[in-house]
ZABALUM-242092 format. One line per 3 residues: number of its first residue (from 1); their letters; for each residue x, y, z of C-alpha. Coordinates in steps of 0.25 Angstrom, whole numbers, plus 2048, in hexadecimal, padded with zeros to 3 digits. Layout:
N
NUM	A	X:Y:Z; ...
***
This chain:
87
1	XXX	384:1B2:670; 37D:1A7:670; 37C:1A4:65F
4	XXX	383:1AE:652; 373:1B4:652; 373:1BA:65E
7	XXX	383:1BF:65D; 37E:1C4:652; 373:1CD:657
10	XXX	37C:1D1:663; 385:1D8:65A; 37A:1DE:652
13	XXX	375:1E4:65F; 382:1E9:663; 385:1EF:653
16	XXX	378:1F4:652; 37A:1FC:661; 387:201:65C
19	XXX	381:207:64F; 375:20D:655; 37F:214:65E
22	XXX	387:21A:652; 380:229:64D; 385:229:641
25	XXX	382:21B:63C; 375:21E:640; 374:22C:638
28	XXX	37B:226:62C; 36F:21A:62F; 365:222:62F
31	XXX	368:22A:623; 36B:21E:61B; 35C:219:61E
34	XXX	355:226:61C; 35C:22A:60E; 35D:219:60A
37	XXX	352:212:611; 345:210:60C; 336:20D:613
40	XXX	330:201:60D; 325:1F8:611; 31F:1EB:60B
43	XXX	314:1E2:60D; 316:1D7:616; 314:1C8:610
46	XXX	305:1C5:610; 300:1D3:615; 2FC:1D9:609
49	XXX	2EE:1D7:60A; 2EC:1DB:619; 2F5:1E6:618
52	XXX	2ED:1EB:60B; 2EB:1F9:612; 2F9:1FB:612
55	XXX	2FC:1F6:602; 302:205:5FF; 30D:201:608
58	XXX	311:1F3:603; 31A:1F7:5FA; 320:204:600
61	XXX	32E:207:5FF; 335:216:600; 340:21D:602
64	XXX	342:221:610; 347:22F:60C; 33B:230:606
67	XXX	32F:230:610; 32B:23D:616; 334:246:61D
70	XXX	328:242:62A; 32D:235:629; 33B:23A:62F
73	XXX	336:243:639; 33B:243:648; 32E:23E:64D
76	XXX	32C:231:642; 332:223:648; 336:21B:63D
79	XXX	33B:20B:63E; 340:202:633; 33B:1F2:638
82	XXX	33E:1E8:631; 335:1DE:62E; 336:1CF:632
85	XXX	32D:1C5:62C; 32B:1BB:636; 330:1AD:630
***
């Protein structure tokens, strides 16, 4: 590797490769986020007023067991992002 950043990220490839290849940690995963996690959503940094229409949702924050049982269906995609505010 050329500098400790990229040796870093190499072996975050190669641990994240072996945890997705591991059932169980990915059941006990999945249960942890679903009875711990929660949905939550804020404004971004100077989008208040053109987001307006979205204002009920500025300050949204629940639990994920929560949300209705149609948000846990078979044929419902879900993500977590993150995101990065570009410096």
């Amino acid at each position: 590797m050329s500098d400790a950043t990229a040796a870093l990220e190499g072996a975050r490839a190669i641990l994240v490769e072996r945890f997705a290849e591991d059932a169980t940690l990915i059941g006990t995963l999945r249960e942890e986020v679903w009875s711990r996690g929660r949905l939550c959503s804020r404004v971004r940094a100077r989008r208040a007023k053109p987001g307006a229409k979205f204002a009920d949702y500025f300050g949204f924050s629940e639990p994920l067991a929560r949300l209705p049982s149609a948000t846990r269906s078979a044929s419902t995609n879900f993500s977590v992002d993150r995101y990065r505010n570009a410096a």
